[in-house]
C-alpha positions in Angstrom: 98.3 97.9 115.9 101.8 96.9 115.6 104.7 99.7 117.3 106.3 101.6 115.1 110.1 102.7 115.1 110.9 106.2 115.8 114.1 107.9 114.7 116.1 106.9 117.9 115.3 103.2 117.1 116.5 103.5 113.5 119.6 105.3 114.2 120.7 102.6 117.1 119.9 100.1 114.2 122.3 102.0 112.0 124.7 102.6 114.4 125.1 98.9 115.5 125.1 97.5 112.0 128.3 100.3 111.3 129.7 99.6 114.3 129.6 95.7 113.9 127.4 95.1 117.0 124.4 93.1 117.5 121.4 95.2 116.8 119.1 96.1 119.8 116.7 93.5 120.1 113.2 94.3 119.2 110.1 92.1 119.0 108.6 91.8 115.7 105.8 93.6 114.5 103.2 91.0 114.5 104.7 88.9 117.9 101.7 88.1 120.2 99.5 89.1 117.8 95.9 87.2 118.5 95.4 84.4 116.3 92.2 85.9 114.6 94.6 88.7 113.2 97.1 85.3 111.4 93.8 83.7 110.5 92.1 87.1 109.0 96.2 87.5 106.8 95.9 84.0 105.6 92.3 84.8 105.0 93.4 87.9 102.7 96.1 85.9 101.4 93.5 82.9 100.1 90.8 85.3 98.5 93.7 87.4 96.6 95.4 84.0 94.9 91.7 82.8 94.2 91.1 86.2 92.4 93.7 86.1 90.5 93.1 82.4 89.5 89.5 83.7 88.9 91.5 86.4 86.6 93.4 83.8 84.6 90.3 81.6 84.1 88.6 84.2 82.7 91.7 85.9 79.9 92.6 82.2 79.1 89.3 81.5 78.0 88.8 84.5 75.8 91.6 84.1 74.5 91.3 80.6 73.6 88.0 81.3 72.0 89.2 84.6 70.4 91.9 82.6 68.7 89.7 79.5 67.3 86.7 82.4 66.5 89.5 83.7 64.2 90.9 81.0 62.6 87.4 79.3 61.8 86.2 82.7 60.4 89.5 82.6 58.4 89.0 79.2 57.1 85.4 79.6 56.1 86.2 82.4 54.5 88.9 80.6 52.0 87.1 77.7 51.6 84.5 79.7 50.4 86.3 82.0 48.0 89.9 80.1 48.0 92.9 81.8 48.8 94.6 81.8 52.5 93.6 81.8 55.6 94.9 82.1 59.5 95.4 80.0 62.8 95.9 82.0 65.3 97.6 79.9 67.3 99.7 82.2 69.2 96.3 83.5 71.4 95.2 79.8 71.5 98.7 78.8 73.2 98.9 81.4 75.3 94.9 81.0 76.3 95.8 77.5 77.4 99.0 78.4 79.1 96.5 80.9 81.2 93.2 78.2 81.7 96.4 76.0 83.2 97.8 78.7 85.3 94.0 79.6 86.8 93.3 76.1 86.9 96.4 75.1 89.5 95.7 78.7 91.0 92.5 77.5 92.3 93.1 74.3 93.6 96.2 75.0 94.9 
């Protein structure tokens, strides 16, 4: 694992950042880390942005489909019997603005 700081080391940090002096050097957490532990990070990193490309995908496209579903159902119905109907265009937009998000998502 990766050393962690203890009182003493927080309240040097302190006192050198009141006191205007250069803080204590320490090496970072992660400094010699093997490269299997970077590769495993960027590993994480990747599967998190494809899930939530995965996630956008999946909400743009109901949404998309929610909003046409609604707006032929609308029109068929007032074709049928007259009067008005309703594009919901605002779940359509928004459904596309998602699909586009997941879209770059993934293939970034």
């Amino acid at each position: 694992m990766y050393p962690r700081m203890g009182f003493d080391d927080v309240a040097a940090r302190m006192r050198a950042r009141h006191e205007g002096e250069p803080e204590p050097s320490r090496p970072p957490a992660f400094a010699g880390s093997d490269p299997s532990t970077d590769e495993l990070v960027r590993q994480l990193q990747r599967d998190e942005k494809r899930s939530k490309a995965k996630a956008d995908l999946v909400m743009g496209s109901l949404l998309l489909a929610g909003g046409l579903l609604i707006s032929m159902l609308t029109h068929d119905s007032a074709s049928q019997s007259g009067g008005t109907y309703i594009v919901a265009w605002g779940p359509m937009l928004y459904g596309v603005i998602r699909l586009i998000r997941g879209l770059m998502g993934i293939g970034g």
